[in-house]
mmCIF entry with sequence, helices, sheets and N, C-alpha, C, O atoms, coordinates in Angstrom:
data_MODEL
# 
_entry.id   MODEL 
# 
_entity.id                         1 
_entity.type                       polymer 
_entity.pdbx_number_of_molecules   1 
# 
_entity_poly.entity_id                      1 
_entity_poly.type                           'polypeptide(L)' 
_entity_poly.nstd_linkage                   no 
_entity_poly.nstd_monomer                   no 
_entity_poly.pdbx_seq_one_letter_code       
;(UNK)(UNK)(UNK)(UNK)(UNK)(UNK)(UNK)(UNK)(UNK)(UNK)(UNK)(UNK)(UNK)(UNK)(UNK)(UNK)
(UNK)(UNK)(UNK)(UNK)(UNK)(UNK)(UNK)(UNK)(UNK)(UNK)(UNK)(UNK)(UNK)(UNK)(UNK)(UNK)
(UNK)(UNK)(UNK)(UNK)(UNK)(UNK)(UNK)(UNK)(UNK)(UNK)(UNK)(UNK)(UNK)(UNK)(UNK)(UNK)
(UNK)(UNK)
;
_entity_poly.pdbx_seq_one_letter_code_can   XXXXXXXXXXXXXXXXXXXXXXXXXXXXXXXXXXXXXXXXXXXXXXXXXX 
_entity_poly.pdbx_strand_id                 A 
# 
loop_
_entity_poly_seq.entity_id 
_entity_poly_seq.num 
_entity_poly_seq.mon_id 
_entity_poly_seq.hetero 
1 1  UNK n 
1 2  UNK n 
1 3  UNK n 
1 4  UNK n 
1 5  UNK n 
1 6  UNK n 
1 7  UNK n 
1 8  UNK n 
1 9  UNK n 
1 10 UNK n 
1 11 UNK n 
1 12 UNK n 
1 13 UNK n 
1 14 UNK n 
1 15 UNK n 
1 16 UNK n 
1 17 UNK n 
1 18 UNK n 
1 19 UNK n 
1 20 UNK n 
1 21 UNK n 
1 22 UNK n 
1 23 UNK n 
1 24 UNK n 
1 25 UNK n 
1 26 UNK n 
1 27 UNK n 
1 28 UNK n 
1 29 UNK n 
1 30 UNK n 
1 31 UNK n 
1 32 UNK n 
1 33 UNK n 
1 34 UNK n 
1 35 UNK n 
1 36 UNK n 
1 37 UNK n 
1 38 UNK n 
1 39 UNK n 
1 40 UNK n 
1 41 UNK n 
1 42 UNK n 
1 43 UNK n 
1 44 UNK n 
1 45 UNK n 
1 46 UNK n 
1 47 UNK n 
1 48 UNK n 
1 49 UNK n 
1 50 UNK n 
# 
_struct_asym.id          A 
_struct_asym.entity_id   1 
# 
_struct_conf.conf_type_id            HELX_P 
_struct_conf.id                      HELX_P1 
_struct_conf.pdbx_PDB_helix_id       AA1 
_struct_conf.beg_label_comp_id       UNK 
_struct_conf.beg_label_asym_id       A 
_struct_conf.beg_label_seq_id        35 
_struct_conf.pdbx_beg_PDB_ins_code   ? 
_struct_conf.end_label_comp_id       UNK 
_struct_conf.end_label_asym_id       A 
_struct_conf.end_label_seq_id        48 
_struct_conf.pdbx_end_PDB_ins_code   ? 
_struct_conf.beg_auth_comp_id        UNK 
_struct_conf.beg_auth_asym_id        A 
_struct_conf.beg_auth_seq_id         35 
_struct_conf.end_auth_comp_id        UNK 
_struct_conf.end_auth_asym_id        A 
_struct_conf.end_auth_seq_id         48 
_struct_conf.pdbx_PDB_helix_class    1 
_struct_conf.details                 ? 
_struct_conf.pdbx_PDB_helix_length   14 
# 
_struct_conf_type.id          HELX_P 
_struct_conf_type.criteria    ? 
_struct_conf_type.reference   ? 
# 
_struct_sheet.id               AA1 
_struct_sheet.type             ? 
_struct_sheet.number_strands   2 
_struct_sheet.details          ? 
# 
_struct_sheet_order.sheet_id     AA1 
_struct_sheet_order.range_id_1   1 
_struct_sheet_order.range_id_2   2 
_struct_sheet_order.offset       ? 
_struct_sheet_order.sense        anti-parallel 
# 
loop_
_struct_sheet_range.sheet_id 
_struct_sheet_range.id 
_struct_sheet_range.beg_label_comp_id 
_struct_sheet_range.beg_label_asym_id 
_struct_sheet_range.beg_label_seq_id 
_struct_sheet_range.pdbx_beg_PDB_ins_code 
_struct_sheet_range.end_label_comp_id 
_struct_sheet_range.end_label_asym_id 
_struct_sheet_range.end_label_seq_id 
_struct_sheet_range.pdbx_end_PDB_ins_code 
_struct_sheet_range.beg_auth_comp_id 
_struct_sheet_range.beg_auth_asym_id 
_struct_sheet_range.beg_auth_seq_id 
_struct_sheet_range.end_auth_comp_id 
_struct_sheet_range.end_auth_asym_id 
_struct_sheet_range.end_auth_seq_id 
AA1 1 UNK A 2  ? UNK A 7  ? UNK A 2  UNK A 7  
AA1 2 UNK A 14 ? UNK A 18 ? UNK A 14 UNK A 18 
# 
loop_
_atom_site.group_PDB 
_atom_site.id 
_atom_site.type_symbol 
_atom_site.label_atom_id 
_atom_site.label_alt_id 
_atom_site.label_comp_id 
_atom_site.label_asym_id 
_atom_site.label_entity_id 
_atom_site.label_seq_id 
_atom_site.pdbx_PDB_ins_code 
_atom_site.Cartn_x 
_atom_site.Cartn_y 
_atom_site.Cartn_z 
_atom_site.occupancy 
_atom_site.B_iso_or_equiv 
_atom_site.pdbx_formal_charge 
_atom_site.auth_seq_id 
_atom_site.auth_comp_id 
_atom_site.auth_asym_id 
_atom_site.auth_atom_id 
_atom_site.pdbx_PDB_model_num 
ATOM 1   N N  . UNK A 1 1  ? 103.391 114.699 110.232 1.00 0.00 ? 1  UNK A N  1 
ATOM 2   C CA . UNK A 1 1  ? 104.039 113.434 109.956 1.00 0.00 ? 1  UNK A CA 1 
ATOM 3   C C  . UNK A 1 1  ? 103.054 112.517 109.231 1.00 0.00 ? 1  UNK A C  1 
ATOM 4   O O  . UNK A 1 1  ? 101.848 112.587 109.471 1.00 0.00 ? 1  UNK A O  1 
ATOM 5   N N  . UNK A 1 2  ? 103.553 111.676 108.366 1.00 0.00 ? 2  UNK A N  1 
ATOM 6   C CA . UNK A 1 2  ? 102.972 110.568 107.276 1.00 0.00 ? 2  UNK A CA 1 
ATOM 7   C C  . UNK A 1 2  ? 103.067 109.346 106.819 1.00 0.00 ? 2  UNK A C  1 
ATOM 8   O O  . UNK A 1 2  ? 103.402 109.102 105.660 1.00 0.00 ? 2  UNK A O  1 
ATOM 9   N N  . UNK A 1 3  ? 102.749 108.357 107.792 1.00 0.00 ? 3  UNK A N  1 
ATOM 10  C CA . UNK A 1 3  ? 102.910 107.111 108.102 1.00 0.00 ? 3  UNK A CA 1 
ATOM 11  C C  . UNK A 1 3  ? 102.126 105.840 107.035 1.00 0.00 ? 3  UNK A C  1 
ATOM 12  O O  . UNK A 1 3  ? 100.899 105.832 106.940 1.00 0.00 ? 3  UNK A O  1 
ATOM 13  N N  . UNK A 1 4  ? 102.747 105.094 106.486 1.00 0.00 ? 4  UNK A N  1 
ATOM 14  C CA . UNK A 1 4  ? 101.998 104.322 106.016 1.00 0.00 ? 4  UNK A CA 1 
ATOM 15  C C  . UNK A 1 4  ? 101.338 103.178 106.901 1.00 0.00 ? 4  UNK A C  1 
ATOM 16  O O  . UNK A 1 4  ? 102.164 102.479 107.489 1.00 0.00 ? 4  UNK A O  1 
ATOM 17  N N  . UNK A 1 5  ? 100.111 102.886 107.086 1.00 0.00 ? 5  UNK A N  1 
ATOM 18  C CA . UNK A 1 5  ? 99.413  101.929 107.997 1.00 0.00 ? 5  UNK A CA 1 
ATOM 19  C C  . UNK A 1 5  ? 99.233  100.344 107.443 1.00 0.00 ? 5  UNK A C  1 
ATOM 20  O O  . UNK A 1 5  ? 99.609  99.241  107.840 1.00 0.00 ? 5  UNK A O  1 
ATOM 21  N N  . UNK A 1 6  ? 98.278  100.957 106.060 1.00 0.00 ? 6  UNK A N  1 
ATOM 22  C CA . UNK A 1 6  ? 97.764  99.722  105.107 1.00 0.00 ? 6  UNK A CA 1 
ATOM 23  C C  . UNK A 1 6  ? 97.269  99.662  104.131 1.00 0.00 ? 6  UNK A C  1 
ATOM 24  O O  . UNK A 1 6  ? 97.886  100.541 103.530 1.00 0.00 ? 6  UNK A O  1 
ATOM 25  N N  . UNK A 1 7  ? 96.609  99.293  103.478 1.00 0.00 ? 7  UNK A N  1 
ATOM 26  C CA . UNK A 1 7  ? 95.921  99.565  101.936 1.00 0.00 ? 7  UNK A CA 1 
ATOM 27  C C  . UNK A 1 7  ? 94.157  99.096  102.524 1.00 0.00 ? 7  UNK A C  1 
ATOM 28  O O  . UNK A 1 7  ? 93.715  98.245  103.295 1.00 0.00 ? 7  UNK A O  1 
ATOM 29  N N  . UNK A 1 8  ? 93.574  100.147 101.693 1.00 0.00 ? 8  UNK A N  1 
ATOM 30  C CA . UNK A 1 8  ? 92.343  99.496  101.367 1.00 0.00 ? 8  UNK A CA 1 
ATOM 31  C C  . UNK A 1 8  ? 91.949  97.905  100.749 1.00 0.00 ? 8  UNK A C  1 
ATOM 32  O O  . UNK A 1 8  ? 92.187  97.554  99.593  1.00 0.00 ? 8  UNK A O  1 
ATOM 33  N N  . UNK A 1 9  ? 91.493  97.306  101.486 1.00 0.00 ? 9  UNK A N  1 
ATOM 34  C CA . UNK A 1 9  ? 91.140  95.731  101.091 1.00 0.00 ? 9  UNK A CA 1 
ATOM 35  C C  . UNK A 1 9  ? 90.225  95.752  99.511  1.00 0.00 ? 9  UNK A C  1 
ATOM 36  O O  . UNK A 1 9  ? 90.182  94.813  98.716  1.00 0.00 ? 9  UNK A O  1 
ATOM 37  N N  . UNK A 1 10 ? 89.373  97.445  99.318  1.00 0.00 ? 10 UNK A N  1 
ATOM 38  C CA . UNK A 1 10 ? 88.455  97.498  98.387  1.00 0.00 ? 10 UNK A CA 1 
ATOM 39  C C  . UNK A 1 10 ? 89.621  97.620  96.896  1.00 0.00 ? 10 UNK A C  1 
ATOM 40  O O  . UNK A 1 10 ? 89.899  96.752  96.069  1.00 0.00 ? 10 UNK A O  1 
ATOM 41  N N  . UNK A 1 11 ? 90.027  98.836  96.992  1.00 0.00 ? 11 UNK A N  1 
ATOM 42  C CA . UNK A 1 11 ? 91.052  99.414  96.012  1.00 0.00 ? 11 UNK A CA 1 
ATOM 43  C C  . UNK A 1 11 ? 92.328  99.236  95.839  1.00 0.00 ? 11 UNK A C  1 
ATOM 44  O O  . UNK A 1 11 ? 92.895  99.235  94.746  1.00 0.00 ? 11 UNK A O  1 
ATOM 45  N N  . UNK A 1 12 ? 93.079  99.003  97.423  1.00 0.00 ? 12 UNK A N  1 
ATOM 46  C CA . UNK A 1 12 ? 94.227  99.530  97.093  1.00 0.00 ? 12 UNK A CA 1 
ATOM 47  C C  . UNK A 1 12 ? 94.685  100.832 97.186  1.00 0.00 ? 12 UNK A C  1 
ATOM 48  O O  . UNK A 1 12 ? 95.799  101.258 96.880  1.00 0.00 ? 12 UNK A O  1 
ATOM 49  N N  . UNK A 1 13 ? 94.015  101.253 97.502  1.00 0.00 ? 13 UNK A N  1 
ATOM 50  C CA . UNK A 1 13 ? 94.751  102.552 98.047  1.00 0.00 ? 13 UNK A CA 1 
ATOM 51  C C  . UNK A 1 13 ? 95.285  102.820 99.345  1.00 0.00 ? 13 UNK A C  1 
ATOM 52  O O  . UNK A 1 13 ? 94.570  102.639 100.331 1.00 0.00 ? 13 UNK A O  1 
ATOM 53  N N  . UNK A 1 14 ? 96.513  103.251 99.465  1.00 0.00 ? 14 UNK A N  1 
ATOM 54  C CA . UNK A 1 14 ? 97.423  103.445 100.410 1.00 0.00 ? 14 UNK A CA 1 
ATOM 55  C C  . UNK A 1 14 ? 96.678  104.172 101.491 1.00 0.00 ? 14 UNK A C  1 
ATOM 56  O O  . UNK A 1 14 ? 96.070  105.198 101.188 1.00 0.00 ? 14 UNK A O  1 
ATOM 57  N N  . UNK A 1 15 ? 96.673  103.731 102.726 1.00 0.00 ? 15 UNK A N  1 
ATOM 58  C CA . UNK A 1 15 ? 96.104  104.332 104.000 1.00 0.00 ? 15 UNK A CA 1 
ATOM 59  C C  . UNK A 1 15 ? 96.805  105.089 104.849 1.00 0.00 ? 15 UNK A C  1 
ATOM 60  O O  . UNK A 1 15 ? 97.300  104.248 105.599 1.00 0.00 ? 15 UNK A O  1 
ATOM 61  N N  . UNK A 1 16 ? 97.163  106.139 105.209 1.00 0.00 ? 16 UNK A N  1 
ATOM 62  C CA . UNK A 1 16 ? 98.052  106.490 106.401 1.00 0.00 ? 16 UNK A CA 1 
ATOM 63  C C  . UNK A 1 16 ? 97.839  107.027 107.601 1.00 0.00 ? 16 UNK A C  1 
ATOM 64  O O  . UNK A 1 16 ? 96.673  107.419 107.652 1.00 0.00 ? 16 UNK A O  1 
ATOM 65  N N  . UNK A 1 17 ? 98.283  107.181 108.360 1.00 0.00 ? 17 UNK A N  1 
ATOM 66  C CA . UNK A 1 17 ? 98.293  108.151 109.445 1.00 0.00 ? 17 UNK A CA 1 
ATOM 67  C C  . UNK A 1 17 ? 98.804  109.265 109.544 1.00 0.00 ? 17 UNK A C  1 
ATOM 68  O O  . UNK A 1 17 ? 100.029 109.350 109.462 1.00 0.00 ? 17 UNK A O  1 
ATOM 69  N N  . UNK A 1 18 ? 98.049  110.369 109.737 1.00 0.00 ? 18 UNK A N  1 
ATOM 70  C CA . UNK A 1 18 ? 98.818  111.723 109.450 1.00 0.00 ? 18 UNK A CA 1 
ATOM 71  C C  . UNK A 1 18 ? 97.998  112.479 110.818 1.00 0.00 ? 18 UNK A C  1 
ATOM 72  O O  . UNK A 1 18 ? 96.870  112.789 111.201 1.00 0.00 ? 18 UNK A O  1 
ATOM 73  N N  . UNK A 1 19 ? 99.591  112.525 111.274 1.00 0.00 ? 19 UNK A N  1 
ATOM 74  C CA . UNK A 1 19 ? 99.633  113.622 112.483 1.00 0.00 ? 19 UNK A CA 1 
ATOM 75  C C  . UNK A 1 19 ? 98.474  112.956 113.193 1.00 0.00 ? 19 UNK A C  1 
ATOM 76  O O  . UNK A 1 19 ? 97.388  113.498 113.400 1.00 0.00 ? 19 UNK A O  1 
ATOM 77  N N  . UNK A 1 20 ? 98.851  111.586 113.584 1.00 0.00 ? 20 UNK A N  1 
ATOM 78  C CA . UNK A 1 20 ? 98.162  110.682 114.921 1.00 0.00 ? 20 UNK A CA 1 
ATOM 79  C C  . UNK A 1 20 ? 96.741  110.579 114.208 1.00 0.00 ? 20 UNK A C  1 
ATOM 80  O O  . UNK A 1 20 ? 95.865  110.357 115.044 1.00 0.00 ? 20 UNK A O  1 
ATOM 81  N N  . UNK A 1 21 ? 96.438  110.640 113.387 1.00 0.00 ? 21 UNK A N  1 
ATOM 82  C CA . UNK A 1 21 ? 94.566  110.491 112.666 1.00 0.00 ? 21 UNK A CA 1 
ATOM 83  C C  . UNK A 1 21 ? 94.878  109.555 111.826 1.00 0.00 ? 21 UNK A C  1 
ATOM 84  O O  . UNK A 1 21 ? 95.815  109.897 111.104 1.00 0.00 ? 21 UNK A O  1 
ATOM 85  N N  . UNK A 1 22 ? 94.371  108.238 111.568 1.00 0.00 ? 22 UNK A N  1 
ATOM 86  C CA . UNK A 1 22 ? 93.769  107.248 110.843 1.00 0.00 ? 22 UNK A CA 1 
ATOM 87  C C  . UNK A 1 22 ? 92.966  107.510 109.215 1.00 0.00 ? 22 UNK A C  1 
ATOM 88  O O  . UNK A 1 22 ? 91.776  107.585 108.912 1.00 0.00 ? 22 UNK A O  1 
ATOM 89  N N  . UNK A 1 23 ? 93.854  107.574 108.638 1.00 0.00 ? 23 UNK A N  1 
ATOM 90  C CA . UNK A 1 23 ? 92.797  108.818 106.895 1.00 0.00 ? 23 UNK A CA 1 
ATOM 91  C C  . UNK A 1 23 ? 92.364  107.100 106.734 1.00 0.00 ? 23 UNK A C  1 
ATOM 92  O O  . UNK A 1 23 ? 92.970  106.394 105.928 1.00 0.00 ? 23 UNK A O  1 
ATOM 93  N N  . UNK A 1 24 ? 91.428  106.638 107.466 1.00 0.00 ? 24 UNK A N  1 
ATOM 94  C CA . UNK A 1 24 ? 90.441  105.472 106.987 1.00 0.00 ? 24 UNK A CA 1 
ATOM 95  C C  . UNK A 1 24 ? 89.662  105.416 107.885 1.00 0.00 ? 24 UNK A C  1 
ATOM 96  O O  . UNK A 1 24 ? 89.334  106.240 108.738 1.00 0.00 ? 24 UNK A O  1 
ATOM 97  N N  . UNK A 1 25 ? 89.127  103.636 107.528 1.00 0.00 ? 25 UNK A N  1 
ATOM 98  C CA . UNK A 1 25 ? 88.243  102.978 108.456 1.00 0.00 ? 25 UNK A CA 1 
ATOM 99  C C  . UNK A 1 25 ? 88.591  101.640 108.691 1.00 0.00 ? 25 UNK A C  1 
ATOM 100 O O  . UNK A 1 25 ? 88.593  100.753 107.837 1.00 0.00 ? 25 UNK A O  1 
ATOM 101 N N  . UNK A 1 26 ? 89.028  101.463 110.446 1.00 0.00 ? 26 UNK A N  1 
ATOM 102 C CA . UNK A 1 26 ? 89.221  100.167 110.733 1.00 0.00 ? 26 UNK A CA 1 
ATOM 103 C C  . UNK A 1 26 ? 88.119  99.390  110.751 1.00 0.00 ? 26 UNK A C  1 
ATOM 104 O O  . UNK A 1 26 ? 87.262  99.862  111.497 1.00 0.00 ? 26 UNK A O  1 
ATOM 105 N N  . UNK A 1 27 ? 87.702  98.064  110.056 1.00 0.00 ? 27 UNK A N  1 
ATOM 106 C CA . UNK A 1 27 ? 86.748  97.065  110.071 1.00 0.00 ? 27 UNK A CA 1 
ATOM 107 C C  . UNK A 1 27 ? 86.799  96.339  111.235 1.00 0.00 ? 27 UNK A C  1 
ATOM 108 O O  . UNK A 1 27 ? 87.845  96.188  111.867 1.00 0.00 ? 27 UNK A O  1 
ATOM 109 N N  . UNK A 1 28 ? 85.913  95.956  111.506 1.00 0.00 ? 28 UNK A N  1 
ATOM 110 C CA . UNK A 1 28 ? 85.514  95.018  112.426 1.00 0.00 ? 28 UNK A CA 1 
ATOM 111 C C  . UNK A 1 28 ? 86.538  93.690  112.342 1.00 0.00 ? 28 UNK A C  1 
ATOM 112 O O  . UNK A 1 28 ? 87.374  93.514  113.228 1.00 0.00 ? 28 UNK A O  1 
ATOM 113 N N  . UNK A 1 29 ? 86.445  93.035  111.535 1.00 0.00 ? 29 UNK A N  1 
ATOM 114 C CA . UNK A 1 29 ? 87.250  91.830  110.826 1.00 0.00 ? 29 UNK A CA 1 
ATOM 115 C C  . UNK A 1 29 ? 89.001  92.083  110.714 1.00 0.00 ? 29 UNK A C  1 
ATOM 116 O O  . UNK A 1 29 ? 89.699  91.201  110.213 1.00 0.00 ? 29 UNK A O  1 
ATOM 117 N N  . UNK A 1 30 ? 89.474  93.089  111.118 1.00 0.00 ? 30 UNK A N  1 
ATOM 118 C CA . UNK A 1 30 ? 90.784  93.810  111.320 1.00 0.00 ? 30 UNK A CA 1 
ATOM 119 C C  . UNK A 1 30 ? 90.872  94.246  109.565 1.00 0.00 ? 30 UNK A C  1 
ATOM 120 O O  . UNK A 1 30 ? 92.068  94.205  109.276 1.00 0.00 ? 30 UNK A O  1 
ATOM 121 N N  . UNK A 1 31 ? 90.411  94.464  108.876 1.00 0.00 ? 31 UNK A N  1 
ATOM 122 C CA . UNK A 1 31 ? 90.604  94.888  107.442 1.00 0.00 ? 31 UNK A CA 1 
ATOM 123 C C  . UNK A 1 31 ? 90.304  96.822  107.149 1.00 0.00 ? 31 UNK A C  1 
ATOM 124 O O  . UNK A 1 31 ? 89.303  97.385  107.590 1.00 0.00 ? 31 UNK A O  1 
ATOM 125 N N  . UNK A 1 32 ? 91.258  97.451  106.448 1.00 0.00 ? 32 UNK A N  1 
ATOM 126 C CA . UNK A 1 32 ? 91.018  98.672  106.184 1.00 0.00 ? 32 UNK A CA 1 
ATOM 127 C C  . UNK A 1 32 ? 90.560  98.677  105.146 1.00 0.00 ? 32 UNK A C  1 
ATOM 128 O O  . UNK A 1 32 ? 90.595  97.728  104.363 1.00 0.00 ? 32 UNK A O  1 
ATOM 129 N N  . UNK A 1 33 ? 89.990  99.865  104.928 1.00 0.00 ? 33 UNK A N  1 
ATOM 130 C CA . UNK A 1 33 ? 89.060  100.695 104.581 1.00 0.00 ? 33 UNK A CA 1 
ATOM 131 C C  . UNK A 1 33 ? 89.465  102.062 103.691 1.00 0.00 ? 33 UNK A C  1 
ATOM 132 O O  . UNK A 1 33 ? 90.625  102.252 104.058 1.00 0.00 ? 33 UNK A O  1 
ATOM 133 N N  . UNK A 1 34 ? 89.255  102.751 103.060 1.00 0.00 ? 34 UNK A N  1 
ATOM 134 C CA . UNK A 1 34 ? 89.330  104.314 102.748 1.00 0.00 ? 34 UNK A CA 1 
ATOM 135 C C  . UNK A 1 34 ? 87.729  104.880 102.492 1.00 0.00 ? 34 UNK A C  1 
ATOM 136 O O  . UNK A 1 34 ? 86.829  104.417 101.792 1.00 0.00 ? 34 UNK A O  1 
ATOM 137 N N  . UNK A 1 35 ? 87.779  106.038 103.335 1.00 0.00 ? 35 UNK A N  1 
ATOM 138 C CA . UNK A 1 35 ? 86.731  106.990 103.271 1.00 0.00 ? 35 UNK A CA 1 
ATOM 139 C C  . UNK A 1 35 ? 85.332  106.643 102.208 1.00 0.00 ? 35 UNK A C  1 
ATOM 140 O O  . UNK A 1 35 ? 84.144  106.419 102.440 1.00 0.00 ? 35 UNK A O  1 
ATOM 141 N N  . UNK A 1 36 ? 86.371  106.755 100.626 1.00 0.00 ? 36 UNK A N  1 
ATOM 142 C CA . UNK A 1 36 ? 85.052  106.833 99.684  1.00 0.00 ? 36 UNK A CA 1 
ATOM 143 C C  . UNK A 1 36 ? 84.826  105.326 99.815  1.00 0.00 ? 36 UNK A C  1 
ATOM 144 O O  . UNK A 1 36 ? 83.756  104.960 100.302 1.00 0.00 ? 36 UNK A O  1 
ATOM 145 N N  . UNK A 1 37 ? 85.809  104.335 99.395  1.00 0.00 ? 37 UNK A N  1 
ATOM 146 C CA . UNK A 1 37 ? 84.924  102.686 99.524  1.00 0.00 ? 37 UNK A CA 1 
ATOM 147 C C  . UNK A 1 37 ? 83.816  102.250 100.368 1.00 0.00 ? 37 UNK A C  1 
ATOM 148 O O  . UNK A 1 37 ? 82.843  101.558 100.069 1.00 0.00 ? 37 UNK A O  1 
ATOM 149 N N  . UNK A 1 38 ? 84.318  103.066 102.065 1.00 0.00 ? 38 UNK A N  1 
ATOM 150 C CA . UNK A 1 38 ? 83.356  102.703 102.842 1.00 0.00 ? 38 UNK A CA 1 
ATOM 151 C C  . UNK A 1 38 ? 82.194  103.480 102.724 1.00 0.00 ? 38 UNK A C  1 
ATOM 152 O O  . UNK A 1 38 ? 81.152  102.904 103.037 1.00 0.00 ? 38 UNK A O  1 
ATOM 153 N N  . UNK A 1 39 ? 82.072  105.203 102.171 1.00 0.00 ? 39 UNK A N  1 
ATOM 154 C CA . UNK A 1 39 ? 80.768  105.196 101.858 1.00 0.00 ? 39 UNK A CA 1 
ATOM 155 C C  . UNK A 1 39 ? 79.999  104.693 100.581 1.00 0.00 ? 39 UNK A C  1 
ATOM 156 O O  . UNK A 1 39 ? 78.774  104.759 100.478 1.00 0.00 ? 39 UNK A O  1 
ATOM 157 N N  . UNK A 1 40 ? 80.872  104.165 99.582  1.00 0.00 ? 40 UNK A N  1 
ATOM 158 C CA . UNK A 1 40 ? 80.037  103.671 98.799  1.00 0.00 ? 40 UNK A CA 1 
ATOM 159 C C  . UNK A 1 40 ? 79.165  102.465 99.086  1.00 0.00 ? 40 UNK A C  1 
ATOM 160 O O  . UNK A 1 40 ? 78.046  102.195 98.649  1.00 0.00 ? 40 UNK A O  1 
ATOM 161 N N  . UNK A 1 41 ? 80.361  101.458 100.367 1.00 0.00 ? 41 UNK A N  1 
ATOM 162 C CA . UNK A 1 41 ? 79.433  100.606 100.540 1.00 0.00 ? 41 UNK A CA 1 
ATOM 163 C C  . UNK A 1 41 ? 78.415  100.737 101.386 1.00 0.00 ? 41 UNK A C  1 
ATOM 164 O O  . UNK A 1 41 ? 77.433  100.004 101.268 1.00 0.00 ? 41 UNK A O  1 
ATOM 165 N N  . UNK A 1 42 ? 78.501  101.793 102.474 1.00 0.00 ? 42 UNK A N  1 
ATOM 166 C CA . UNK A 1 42 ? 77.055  102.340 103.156 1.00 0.00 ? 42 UNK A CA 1 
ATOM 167 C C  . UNK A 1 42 ? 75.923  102.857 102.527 1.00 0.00 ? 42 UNK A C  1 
ATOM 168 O O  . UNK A 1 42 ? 74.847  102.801 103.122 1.00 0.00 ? 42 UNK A O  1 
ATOM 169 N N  . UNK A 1 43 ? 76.011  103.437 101.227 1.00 0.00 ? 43 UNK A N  1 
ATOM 170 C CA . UNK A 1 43 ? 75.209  103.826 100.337 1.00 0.00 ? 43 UNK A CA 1 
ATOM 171 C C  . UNK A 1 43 ? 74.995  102.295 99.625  1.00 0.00 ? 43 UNK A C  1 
ATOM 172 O O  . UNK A 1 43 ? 73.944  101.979 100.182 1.00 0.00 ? 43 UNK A O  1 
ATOM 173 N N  . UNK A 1 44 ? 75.197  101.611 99.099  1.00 0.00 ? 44 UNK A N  1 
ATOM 174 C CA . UNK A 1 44 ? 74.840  100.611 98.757  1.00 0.00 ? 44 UNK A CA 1 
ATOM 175 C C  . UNK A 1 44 ? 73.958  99.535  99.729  1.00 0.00 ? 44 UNK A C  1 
ATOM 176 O O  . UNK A 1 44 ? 73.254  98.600  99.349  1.00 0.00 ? 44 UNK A O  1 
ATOM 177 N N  . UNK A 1 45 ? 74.245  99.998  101.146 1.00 0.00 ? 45 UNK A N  1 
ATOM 178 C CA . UNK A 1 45 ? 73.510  98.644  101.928 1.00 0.00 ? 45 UNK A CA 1 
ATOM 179 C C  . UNK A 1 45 ? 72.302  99.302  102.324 1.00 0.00 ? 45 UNK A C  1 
ATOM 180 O O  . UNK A 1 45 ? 71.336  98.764  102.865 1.00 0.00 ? 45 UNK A O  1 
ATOM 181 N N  . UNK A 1 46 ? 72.456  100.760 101.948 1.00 0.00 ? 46 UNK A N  1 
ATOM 182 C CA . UNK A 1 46 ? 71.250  101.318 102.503 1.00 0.00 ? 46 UNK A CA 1 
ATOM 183 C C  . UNK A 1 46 ? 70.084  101.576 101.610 1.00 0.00 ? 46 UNK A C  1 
ATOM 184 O O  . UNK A 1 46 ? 69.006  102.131 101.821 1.00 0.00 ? 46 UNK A O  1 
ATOM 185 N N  . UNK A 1 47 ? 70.852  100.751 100.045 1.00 0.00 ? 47 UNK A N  1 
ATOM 186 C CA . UNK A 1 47 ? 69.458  100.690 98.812  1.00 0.00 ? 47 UNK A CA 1 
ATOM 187 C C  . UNK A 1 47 ? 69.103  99.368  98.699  1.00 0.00 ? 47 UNK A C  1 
ATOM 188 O O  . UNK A 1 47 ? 68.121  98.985  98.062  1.00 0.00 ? 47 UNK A O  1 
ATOM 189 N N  . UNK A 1 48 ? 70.370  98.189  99.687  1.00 0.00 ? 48 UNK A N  1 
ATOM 190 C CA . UNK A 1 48 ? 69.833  97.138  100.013 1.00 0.00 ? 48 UNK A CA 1 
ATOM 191 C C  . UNK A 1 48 ? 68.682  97.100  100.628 1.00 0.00 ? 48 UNK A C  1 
ATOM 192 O O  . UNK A 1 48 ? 67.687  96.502  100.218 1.00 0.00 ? 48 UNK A O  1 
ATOM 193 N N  . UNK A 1 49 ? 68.788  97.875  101.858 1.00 0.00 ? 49 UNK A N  1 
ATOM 194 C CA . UNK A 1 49 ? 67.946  97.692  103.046 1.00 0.00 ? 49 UNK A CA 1 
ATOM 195 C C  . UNK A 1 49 ? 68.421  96.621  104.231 1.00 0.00 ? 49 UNK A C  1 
ATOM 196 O O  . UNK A 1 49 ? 67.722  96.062  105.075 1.00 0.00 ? 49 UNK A O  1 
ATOM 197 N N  . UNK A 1 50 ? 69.663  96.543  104.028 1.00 0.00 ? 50 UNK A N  1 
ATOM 198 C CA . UNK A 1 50 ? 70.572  95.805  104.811 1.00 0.00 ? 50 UNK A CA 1 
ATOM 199 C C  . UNK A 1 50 ? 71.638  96.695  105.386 1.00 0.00 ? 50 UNK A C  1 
ATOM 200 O O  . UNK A 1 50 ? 72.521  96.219  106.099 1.00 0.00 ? 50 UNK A O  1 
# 
């Protein structure tokens, strides 16, 4: 089953739930996420050093 949840706050890309799993990342701040945005921005804070 293939549920729409929310969009990425980064892109826009459609988030869903498939078969009870979350294909994202819930934020802290209640804002979603998708997979690659959030590692780009972990790769980015980690050439911050933040």
């Amino acid at each position: 089953m293939r549920e729409l949840v929310d969009y990425c706050y980064l892109c826009q890309k459609p988030l869903y739930c498939l078969d009870g799993f979350f294909n994202g990342v819930q934020k802290e701040n209640g804002k979603s996420s998708c997979f690659e945005c959030e590692e780009r921005n972990q790769e980015g804070e980690k050439k911050d050093g933040t």
